[in-house]
PDB file as gemmi writes it, atoms N, CA and C in Angstrom:
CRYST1    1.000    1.000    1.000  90.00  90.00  90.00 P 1                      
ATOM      1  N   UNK A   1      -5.371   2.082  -8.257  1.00  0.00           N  
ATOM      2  CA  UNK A   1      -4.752   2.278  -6.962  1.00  0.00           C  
ATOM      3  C   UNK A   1      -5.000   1.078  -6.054  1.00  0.00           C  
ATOM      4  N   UNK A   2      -6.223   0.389  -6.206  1.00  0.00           N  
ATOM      5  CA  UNK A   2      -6.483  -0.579  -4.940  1.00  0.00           C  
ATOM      6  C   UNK A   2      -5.460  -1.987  -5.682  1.00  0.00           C  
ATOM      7  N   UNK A   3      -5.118  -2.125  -6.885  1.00  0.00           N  
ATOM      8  CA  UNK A   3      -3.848  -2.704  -6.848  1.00  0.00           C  
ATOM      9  C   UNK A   3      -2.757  -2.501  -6.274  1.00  0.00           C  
ATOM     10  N   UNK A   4      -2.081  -1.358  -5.912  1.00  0.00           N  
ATOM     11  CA  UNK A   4      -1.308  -0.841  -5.617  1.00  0.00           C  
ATOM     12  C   UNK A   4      -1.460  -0.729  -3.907  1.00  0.00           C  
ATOM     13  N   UNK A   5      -2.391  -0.909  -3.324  1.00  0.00           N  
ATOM     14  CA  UNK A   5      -3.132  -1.108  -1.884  1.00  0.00           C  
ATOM     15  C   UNK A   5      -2.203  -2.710  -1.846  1.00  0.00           C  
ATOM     16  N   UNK A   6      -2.625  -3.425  -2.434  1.00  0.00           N  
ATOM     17  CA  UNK A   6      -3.059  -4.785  -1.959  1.00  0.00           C  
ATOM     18  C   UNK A   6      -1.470  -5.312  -2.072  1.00  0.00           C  
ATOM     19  N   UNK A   7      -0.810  -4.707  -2.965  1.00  0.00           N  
ATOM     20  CA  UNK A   7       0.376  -5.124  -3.211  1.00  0.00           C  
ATOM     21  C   UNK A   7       1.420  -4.460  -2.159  1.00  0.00           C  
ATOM     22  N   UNK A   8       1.213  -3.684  -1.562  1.00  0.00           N  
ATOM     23  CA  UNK A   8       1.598  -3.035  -0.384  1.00  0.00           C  
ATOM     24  C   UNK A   8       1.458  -4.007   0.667  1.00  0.00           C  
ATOM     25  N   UNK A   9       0.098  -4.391   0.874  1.00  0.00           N  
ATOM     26  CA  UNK A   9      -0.290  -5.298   2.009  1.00  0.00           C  
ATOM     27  C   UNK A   9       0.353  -6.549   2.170  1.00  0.00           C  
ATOM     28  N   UNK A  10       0.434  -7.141   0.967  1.00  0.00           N  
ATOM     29  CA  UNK A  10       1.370  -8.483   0.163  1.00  0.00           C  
ATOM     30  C   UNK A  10       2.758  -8.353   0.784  1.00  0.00           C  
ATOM     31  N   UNK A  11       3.864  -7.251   0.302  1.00  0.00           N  
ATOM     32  CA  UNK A  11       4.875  -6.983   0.650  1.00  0.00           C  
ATOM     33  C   UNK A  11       5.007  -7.008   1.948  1.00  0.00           C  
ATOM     34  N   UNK A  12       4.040  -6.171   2.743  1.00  0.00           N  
ATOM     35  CA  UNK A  12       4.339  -5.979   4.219  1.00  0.00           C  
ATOM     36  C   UNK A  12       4.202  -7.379   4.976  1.00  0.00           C  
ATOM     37  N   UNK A  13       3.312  -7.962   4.779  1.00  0.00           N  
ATOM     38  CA  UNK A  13       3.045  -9.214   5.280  1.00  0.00           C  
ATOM     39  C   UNK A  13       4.022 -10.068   4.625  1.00  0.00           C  
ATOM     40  N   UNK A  14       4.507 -10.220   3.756  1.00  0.00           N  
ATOM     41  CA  UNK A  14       5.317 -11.252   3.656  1.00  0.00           C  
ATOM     42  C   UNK A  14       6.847 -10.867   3.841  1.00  0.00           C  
ATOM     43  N   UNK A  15       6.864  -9.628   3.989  1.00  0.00           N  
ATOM     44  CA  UNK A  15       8.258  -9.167   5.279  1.00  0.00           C  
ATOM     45  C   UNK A  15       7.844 -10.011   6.546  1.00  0.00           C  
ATOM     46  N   UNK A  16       6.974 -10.210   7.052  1.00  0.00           N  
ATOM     47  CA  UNK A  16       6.760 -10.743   8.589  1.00  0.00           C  
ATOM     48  C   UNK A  16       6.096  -9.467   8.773  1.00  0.00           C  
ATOM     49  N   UNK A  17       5.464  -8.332   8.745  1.00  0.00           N  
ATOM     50  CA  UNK A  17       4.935  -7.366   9.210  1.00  0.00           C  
ATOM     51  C   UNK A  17       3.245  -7.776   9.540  1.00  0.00           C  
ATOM     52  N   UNK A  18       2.831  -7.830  10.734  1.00  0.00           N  
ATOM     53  CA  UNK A  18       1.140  -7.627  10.949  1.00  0.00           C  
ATOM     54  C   UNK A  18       0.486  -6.520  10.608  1.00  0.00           C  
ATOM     55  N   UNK A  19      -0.008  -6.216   9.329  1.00  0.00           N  
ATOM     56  CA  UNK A  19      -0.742  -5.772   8.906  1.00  0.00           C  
ATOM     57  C   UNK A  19      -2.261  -4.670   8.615  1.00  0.00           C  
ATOM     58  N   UNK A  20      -2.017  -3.884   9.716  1.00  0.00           N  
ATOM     59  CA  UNK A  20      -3.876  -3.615  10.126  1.00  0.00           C  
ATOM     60  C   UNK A  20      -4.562  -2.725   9.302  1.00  0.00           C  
ATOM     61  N   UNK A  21      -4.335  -2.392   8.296  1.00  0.00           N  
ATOM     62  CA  UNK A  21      -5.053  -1.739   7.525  1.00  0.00           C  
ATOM     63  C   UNK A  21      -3.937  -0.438   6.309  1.00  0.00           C  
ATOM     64  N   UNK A  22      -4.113  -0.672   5.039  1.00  0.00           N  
ATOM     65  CA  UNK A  22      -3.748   0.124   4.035  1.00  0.00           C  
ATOM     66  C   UNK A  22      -4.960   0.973   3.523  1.00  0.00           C  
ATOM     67  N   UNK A  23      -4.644   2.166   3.006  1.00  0.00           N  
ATOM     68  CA  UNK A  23      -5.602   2.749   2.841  1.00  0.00           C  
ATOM     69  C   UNK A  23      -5.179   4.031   1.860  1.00  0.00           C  
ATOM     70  N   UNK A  24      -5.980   4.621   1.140  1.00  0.00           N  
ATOM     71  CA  UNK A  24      -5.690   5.962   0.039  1.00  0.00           C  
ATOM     72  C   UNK A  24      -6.800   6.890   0.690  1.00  0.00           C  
ATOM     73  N   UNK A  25      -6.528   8.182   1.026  1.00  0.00           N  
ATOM     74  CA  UNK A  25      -7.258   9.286   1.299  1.00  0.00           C  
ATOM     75  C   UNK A  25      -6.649  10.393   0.305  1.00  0.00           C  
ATOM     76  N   UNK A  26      -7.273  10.256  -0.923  1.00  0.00           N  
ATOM     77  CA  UNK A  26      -6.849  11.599  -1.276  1.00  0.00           C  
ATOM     78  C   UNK A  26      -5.876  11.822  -2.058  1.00  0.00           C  
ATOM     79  N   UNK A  27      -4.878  10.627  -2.202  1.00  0.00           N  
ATOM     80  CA  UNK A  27      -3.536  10.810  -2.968  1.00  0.00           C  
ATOM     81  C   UNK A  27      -2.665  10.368  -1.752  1.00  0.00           C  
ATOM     82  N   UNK A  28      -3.197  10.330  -0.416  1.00  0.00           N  
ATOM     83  CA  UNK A  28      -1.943  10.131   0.784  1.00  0.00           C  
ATOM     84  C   UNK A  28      -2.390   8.306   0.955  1.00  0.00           C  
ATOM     85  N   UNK A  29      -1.338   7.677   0.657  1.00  0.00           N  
ATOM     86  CA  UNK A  29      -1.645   6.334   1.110  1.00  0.00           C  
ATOM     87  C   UNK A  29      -0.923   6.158   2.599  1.00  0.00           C  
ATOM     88  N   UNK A  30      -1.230   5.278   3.277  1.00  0.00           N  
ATOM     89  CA  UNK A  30      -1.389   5.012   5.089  1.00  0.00           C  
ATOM     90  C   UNK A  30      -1.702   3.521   4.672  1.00  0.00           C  
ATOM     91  N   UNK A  31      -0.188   3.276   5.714  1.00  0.00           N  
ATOM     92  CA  UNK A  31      -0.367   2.017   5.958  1.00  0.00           C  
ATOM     93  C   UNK A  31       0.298   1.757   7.472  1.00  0.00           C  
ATOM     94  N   UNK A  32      -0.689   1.141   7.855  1.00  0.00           N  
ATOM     95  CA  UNK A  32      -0.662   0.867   9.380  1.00  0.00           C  
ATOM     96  C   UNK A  32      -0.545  -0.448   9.565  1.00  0.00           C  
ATOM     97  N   UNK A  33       0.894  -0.894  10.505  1.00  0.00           N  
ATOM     98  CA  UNK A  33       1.070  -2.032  11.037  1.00  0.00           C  
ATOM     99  C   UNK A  33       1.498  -2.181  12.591  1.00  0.00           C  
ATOM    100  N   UNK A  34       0.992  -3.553  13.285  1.00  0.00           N  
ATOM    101  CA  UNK A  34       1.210  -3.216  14.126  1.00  0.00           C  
ATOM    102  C   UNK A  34       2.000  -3.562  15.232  1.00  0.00           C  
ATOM    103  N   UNK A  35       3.178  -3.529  14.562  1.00  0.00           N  
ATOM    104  CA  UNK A  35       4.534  -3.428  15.187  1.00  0.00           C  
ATOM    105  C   UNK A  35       5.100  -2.203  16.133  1.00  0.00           C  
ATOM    106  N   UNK A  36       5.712  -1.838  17.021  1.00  0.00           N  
ATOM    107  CA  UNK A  36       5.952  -0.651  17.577  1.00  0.00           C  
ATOM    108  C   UNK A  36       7.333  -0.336  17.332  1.00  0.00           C  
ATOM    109  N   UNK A  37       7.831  -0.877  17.262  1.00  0.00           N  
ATOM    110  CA  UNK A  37       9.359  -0.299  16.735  1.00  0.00           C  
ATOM    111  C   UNK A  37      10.243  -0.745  15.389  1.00  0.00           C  
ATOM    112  N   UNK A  38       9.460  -1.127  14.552  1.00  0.00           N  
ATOM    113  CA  UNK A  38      10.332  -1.620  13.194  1.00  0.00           C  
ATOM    114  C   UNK A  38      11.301  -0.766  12.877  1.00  0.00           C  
ATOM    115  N   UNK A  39      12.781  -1.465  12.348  1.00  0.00           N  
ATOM    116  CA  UNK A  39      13.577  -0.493  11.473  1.00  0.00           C  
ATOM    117  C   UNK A  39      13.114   0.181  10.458  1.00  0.00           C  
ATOM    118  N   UNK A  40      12.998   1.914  10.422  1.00  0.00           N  
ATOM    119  CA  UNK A  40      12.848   2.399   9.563  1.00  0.00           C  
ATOM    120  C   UNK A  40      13.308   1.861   8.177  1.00  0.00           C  
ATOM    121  N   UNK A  41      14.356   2.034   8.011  1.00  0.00           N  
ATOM    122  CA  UNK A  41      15.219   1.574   6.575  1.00  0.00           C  
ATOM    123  C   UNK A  41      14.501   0.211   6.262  1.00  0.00           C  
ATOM    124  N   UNK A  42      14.243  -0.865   6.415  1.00  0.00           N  
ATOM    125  CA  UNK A  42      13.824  -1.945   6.076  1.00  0.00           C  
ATOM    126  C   UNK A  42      12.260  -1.400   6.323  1.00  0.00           C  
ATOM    127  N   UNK A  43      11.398  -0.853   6.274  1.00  0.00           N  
ATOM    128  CA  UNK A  43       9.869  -0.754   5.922  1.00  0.00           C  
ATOM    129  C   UNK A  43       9.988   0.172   4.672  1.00  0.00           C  
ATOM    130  N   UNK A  44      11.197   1.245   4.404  1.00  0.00           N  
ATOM    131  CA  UNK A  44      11.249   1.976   3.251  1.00  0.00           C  
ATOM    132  C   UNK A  44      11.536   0.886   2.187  1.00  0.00           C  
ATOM    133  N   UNK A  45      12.683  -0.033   2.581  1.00  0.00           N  
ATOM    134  CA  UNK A  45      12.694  -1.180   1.440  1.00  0.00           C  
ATOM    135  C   UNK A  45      11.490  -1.951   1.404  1.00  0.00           C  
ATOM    136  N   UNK A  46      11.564  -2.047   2.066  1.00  0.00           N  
ATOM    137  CA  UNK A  46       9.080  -2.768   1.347  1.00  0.00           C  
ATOM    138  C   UNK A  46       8.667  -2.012   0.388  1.00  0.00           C  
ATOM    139  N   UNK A  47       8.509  -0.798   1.324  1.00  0.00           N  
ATOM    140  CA  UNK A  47       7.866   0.392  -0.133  1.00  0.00           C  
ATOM    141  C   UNK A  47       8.637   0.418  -1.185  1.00  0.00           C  
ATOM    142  N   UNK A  48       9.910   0.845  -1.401  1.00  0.00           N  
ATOM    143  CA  UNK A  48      10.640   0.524  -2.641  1.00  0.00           C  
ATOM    144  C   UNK A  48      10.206  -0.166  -3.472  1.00  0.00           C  
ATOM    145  N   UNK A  49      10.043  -1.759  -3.044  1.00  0.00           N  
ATOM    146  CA  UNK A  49      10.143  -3.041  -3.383  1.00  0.00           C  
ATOM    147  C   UNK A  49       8.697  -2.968  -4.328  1.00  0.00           C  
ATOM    148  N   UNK A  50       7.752  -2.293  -3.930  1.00  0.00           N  
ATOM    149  CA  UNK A  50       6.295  -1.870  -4.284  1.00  0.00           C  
ATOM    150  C   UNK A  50       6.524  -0.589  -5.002  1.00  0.00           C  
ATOM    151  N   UNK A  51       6.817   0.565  -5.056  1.00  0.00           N  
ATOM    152  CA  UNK A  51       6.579   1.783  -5.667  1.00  0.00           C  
ATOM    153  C   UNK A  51       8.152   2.166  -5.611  1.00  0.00           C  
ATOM    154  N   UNK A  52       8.452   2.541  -7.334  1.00  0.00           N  
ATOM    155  CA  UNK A  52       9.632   2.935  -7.159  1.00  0.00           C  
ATOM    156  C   UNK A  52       9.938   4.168  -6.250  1.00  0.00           C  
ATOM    157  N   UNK A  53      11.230   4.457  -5.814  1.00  0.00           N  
ATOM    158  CA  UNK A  53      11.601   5.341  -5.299  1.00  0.00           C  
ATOM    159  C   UNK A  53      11.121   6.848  -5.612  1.00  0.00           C  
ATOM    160  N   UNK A  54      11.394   7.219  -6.997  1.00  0.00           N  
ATOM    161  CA  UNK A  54      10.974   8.025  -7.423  1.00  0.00           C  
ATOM    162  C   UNK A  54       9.963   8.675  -7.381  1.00  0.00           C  
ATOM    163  N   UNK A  55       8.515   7.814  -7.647  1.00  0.00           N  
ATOM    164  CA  UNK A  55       7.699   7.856  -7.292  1.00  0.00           C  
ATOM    165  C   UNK A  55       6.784   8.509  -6.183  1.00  0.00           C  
ATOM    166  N   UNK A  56       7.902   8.487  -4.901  1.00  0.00           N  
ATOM    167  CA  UNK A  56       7.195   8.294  -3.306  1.00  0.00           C  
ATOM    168  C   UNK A  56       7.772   9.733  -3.070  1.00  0.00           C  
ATOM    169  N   UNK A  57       6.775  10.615  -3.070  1.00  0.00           N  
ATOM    170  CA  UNK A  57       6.952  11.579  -2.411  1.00  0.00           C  
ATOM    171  C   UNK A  57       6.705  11.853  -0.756  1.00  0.00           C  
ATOM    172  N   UNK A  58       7.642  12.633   0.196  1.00  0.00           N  
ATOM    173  CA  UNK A  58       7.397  12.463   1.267  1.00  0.00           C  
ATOM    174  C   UNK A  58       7.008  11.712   2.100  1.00  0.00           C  
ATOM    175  N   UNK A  59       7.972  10.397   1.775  1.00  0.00           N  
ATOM    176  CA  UNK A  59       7.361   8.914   3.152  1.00  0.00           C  
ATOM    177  C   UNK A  59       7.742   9.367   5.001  1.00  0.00           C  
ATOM    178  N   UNK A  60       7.061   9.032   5.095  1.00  0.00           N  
ATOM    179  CA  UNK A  60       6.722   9.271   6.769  1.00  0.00           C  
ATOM    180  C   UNK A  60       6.750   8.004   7.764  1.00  0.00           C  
ATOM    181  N   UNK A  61       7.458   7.935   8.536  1.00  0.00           N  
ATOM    182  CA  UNK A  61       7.440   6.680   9.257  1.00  0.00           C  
ATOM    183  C   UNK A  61       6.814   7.371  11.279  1.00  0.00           C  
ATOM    184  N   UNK A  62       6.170   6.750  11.565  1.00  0.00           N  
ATOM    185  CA  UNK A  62       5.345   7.467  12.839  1.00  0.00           C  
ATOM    186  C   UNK A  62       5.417   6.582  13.753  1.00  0.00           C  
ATOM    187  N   UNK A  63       5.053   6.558  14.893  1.00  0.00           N  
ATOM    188  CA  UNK A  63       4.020   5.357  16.034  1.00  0.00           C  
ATOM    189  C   UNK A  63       2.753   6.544  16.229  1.00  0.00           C  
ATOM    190  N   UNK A  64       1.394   5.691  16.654  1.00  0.00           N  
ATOM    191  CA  UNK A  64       0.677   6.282  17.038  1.00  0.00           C  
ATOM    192  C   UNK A  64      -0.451   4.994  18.017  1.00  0.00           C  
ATOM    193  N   UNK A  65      -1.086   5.749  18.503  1.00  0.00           N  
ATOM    194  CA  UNK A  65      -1.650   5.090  20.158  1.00  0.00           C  
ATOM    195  C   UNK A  65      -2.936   5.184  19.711  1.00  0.00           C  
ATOM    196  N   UNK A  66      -4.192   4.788  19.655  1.00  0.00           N  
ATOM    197  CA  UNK A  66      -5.912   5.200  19.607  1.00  0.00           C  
ATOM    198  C   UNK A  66      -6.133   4.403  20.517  1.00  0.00           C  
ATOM    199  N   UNK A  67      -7.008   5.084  20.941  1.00  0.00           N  
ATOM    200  CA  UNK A  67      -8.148   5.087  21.969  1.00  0.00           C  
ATOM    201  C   UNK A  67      -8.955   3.613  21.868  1.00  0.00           C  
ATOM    202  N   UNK A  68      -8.872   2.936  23.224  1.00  0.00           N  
ATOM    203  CA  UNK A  68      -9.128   1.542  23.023  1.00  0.00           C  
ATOM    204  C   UNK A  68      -8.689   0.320  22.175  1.00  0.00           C  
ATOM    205  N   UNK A  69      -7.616   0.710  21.831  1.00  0.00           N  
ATOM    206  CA  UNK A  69      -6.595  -0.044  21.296  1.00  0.00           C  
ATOM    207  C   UNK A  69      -5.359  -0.686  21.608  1.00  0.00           C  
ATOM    208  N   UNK A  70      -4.935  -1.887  21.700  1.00  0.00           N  
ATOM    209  CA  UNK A  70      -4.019  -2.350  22.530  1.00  0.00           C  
ATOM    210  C   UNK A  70      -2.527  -2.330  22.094  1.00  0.00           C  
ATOM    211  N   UNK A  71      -1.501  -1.370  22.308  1.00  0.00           N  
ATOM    212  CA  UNK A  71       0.012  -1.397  22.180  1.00  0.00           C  
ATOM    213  C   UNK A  71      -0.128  -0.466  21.110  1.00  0.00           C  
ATOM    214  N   UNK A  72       1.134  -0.046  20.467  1.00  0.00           N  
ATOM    215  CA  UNK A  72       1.045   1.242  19.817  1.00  0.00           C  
ATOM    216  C   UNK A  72       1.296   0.930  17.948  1.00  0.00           C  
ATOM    217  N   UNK A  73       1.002   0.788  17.374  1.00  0.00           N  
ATOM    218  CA  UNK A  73       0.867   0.897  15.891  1.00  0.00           C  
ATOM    219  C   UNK A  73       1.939   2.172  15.072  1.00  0.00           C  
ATOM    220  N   UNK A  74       3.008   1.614  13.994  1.00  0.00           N  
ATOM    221  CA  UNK A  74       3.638   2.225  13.335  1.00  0.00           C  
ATOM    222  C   UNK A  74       3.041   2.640  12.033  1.00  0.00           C  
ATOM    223  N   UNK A  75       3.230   3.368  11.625  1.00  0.00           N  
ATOM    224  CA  UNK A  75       2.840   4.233  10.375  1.00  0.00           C  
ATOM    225  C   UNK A  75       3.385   4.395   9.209  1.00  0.00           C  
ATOM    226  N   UNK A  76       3.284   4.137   7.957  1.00  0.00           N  
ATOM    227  CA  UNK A  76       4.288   4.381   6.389  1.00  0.00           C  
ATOM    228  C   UNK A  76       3.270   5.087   6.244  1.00  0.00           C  
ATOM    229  N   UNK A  77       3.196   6.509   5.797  1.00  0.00           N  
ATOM    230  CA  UNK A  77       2.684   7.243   4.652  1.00  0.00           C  
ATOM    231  C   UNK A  77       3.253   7.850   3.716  1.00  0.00           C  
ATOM    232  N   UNK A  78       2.853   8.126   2.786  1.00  0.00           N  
ATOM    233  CA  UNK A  78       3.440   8.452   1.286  1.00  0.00           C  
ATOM    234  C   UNK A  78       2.567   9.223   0.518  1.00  0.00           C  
ATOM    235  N   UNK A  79       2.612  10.507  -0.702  1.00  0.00           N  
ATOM    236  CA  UNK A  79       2.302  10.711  -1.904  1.00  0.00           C  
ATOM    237  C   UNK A  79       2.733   9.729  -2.693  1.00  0.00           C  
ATOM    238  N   UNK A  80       2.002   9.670  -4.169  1.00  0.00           N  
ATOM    239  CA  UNK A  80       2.292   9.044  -5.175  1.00  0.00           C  
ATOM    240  C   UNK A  80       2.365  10.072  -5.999  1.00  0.00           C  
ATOM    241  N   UNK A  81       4.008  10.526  -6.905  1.00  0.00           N  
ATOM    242  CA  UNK A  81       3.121  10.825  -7.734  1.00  0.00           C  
ATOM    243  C   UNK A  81       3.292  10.849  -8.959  1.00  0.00           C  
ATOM    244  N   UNK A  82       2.343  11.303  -9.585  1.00  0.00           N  
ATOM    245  CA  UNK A  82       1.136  10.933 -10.637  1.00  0.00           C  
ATOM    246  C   UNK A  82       1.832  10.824 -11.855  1.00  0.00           C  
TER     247      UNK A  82                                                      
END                                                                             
């Protein structure tokens, strides 16, 4: 899986996306960048581009705000599955 992390991170960043952290909890991968309004459709083609379609159960595209943190951060989460 942490191949599958890093190659995520790869993709996003070399879309032009800033990057702040990929991550697996569980089977749910989260990847947080921190852009506030990216086109949906073009961050699903990243993921594509990384995990076939098939694959990606329930992708999720979000914004979210934390506490002492500056401007608001977008969200890809996904199942993989198995």
């Amino acid at each position: 899986m942490s191949e599958q992390l890093d190659a995520l991170r790869e993709a996003f960043e070399a879309d032009g996306y800033d990057v702040a952290d990929v991550s697996d909890n569980r089977g749910q991968v989260r990847v947080a960048l921190l852009e506030e309004r990216p086109e949906a459709d073009a961050l699903r083609e990243v993921l594509y581009g990384v995990v076939d379609e098939a694959d990606v159960l329930g992708p999720n595209i979000t914004t979210e705000t934390t506490d002492g943190a500056d401007g608001v951060r977008t969200v890809v989460t996904f199942r993989r599955r198995d």
